[in-house]
N, C-alpha and C positions, 0 to 999 in steps of 0.2 A: 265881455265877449258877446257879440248878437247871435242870435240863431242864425243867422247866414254865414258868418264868420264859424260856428261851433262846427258846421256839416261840412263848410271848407276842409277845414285842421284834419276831420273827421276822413274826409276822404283823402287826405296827404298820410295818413296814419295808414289807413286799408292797404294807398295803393306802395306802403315802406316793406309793410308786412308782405302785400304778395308778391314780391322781386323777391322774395328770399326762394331757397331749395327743397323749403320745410314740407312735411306731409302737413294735410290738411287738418287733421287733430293737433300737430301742435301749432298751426297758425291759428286754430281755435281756442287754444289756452293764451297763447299772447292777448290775445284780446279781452278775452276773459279778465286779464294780471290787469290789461292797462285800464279795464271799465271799473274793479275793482280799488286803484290805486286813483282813481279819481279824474279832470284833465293832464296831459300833460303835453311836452312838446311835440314836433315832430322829429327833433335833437334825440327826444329822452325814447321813443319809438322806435327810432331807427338803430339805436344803442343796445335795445331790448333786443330786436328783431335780431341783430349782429350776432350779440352775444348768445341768442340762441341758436341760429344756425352755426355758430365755429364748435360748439358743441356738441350740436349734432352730428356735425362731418366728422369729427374727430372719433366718434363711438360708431362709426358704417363700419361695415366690414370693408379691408381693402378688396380690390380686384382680384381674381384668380384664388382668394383664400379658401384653404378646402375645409369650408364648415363644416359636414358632412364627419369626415374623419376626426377634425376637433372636435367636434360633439360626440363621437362616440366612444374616443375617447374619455371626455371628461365626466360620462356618465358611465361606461364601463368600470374605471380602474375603481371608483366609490363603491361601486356596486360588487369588488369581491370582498369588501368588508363588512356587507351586510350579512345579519344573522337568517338563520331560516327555518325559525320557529313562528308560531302565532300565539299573539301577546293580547291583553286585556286593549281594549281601546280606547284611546283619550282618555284614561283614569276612570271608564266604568266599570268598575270588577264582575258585573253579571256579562258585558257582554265579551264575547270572545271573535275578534277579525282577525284573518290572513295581514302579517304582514313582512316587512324583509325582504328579503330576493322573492321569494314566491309572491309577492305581489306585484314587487316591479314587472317579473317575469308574467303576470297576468296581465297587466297591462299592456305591455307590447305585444303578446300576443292576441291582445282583444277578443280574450274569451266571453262566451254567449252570457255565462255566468260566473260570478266569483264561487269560489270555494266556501266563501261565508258572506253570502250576500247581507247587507245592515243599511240602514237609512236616518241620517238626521234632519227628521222633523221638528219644525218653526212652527209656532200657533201665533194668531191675532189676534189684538183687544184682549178683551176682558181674557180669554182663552189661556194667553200666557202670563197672566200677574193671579188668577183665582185658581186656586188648582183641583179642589170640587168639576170647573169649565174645563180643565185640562184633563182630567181623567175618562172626561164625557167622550173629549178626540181618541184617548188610551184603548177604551172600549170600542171604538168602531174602526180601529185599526186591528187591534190583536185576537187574532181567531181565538172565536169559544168554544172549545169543543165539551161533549158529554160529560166528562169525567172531570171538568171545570165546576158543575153547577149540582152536581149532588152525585149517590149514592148509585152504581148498576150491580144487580144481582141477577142470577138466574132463578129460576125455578123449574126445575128436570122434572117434579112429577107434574105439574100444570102445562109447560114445554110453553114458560112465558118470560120473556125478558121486563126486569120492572124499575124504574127508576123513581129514585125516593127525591125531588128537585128541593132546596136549598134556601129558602126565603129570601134569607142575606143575601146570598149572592147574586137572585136575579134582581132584585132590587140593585144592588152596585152594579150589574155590569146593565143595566136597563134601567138610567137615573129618569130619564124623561117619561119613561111609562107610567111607572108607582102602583101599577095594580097588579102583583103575584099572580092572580088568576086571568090574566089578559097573556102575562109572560107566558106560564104552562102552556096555555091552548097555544100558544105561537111555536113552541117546542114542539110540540103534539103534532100538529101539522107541519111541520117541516122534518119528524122522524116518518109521518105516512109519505109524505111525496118524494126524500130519499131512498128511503128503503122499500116501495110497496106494502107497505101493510096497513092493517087497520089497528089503531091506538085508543086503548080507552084511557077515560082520563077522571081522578078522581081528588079534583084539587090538583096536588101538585106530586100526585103518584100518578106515571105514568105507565102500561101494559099494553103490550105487542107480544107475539110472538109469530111460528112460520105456519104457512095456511095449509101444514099437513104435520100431523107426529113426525119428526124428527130431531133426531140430538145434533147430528150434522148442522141443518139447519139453523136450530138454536143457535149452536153459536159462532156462525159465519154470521150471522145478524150481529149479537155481539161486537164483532170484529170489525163489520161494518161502520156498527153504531159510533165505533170510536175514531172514525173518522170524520164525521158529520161537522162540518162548520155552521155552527148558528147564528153567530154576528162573526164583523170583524171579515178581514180578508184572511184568506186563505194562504196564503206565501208568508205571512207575519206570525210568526209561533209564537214573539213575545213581545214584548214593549218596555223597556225601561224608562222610567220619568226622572228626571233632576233638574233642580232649581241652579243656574249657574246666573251667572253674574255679564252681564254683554254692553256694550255701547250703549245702550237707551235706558242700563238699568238691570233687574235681576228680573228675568223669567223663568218659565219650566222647559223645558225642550226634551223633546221624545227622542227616544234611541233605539230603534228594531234590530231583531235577528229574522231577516228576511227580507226580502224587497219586492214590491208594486207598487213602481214609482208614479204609473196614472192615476191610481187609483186612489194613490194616497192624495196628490192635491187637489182631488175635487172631493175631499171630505170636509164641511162647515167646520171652520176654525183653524183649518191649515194652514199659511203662512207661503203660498207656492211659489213666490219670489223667491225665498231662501231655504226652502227644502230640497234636500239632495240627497243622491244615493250613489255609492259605492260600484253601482253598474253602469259601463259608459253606454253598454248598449242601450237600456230604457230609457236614460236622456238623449239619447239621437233619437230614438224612436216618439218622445212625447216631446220634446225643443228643438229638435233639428242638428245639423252636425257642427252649427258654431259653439253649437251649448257642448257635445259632445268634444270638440276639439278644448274648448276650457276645461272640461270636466280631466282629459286625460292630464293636461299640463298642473292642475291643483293637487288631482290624487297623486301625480307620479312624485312631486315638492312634497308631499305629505309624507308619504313612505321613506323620500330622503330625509328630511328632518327631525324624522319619528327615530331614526338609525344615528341622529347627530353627523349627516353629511350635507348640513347648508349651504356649503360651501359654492357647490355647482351653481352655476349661471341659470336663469332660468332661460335664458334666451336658447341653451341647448336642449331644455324641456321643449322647448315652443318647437323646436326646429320636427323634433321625431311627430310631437301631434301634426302637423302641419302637412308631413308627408303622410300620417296613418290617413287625415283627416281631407287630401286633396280634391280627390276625386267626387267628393259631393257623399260621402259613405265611411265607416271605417276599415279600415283595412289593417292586417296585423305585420310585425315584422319579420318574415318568416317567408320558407317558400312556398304556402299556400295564400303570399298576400304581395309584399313589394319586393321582395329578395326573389322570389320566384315568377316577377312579372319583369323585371329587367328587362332590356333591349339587346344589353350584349349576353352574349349564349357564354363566355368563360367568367362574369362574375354572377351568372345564374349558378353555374358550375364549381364555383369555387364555393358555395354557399353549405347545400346538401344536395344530395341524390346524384355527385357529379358523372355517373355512366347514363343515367337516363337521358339529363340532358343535353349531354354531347350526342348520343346516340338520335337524340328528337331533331336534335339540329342539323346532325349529317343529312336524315332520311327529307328533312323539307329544307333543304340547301340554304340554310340561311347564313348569312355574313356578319362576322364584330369588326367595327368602324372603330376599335377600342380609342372611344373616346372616353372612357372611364379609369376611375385607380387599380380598380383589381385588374381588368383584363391586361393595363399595361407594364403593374409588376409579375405578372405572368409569364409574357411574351418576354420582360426583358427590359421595354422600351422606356425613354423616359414620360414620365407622367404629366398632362396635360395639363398643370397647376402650378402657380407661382411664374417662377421666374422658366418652367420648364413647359410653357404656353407660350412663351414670347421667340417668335422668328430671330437670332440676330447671330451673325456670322463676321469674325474676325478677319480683316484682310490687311494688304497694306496696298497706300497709293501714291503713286510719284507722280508730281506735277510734271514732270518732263516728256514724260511719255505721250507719244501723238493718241489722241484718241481717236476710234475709227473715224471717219466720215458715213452721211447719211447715203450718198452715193453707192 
């Protein structure tokens, strides 16, 4: 075959594929199948093309189908057999996540924060196969606080708070420094600019106390002190590491109790392709709301299959992200979010608060067009779905009868 001949076939192939109905992703995989599968005809093309659109049509939703209601129920009736406790997660016993009804239940209402926010962090290179490199991301993730890196005591008759620091320890959680005496003075000053005071420092014993006698004083410093983050973010109290086993081979992968989901993929060695966290809101806030509308559809299949309800479709997951996720924002399901922004005023009212909102609707005279389910098993009428959307009236008619004139 010439190259004049190849770009012919080629364009008899294109123009098989686009006469079909298909979205544009799967006329992209067609091509894909037939570039991968080698030449072939325009027979074997059009065949392909066939068989993928009778397959498509056949998996649409028909007309009038009230997805809406099927989806709520297929996620509802699983959902009163979930439990509603919080369990260890994915098999790491240190860390403990919300999950069960109370998460589903946090997800639709797309709370600000989970109840046990957590995050699984991906490293790169070297990062995830050396775990020496992997400890280095552990440490600049998990807050350091005081009571990490040595010894705090008081002293009432000197009224000096004094910290005896740790060798070991600043050396591990401070691999790239190597010099104790560089660590200290970095403590040293970051206890004088937290807390006002002035710190003396003698080696790796450090002394402050308040810049008047008092006991009071002493030790609301104390109290202070033990809040102080020295590395590490601050929202991450801990960090689990474990070696698991994945696609490309065995690496380490981090598991927090906490989440700062920005902060974490711009730390050297992160992985922020495939880092993710448990909060839908700090991925719309740092990806935007497509990543946000995936993030709701994964965690909410997690929670079900966590509970052994795989069952559900995920296309009824897709359907609720889709509505939280429409508007360019999330939005919860509830009547502070799409249940309470409705059009019609009686399936506002069937929802909660139903005296308010009949009461809101009387005073600014608004009208239901019930073109919806709940307003019209309300009223009574039938429902503008299926076959109860379609105009069609029974009569009988005899040919014999004059029909009027136009006259």
């Amino acid at each position: 075959m010439t190259e004049s001949e190849y770009e012919h076939v080629t364009e008899d192939i294109e123009a098989v594929v686009e006469d079909t109905e298909l979205p544009r992703r799967l006329k992209t995989q067609i091509y894909e199948t037939i570039e991968d599968r080698g030449p072939v005809t325009i027979e074997q093309a059009n065949e392909i093309a066939q068989a993928t659109e009778s397959r498509y049509v056949d998996t649409r939703v028909d007309p009038l189908d009230p997805v809406g209601t099927v989806s709520a129920q297929s996620i509802g009736e699983p959902g009163t057999q979930m439990t509603m406790n919080t369990f260890h997660y994915a098999g790491v016993a240190e860390i403990d996540v919300t999950q069960g009804l109370p998460r589903l239940i946090e997800l639709v209402d797309a709370r600000k924060t989970p109840d046990t926010p957590m995050m699984t962090v991906y490293l790169d290179e070297e990062y995830a196969t050396d775990r020496e490199r992997a400890h280095e991301v552990v440490w600049a993730i998990e807050s350091t606080k005081i009571l990490s890196l040595g010894d705090v005591s008081t002293n009432v008759a000197d009224m000096l708070v004094q910290i005896d620091l740790n060798d070991d320890t600043l050396l591990e959680r401070w691999p790239t420094v190597g010099d104790v005496d560089d660590i200290a003075a970095e403590i040293a000053e970051t206890i004088e600019d937290a807390l006002g005071v002035q710190a003396r420092r003698e080696g790796t014993l450090i002394e402050f106390g308040p810049s008047e006698p008092s006991y009071r004083e002493l030790l609301q410093l104390v109290e202070e002190l033990r809040d102080v983050v020295f590395k590490g973010i601050e929202e991450v109290s801990r960090v689990v590491i474990r070696k698991e086993t994945l696609a490309d081979g065995e690496e380490f992968v981090l598991y927090t109790e906490g989440s700062a989901f920005g902060d974490v993929i711009e730390i050297e060695g992160v992985d922020a392709s495939r880092t993710t966290c448990n909060n839908i809101h700090e991925i719309y806030r740092q990806l935007g709301v497509e990543a946000a509308r995936e993030a709701i559809i994964n965690e909410t299949m997690d929670t079900l299959e966590e509970q052994g309800l795989d069952d559900v479709n995920v296309r009824h997951l897709m359907l609720v992200a889709d509505i939280m996720t429409n508007r360019g924002t999330i939005e919860s399901i509830g009547r502070h979010g799409i249940s309470g922004s409705k059009e019609s005023v009686l399936a506002r009212a069937a929802f909660e608060v139903t005296v308010n909102h009949l009461l809101d609707a009387a005073i600014h005279g608004e009208r239901d067009r019930l073109d919806g389910v709940i307003e019209n098993v309300i009223v009574g009428k039938p429902v503008a779905i299926g076959t109860g959307d379609v105009d069609l009236r029974m009569g009988s008619f005899s040919p014999d009868v004059t029909q009027p004139s136009d006259d």
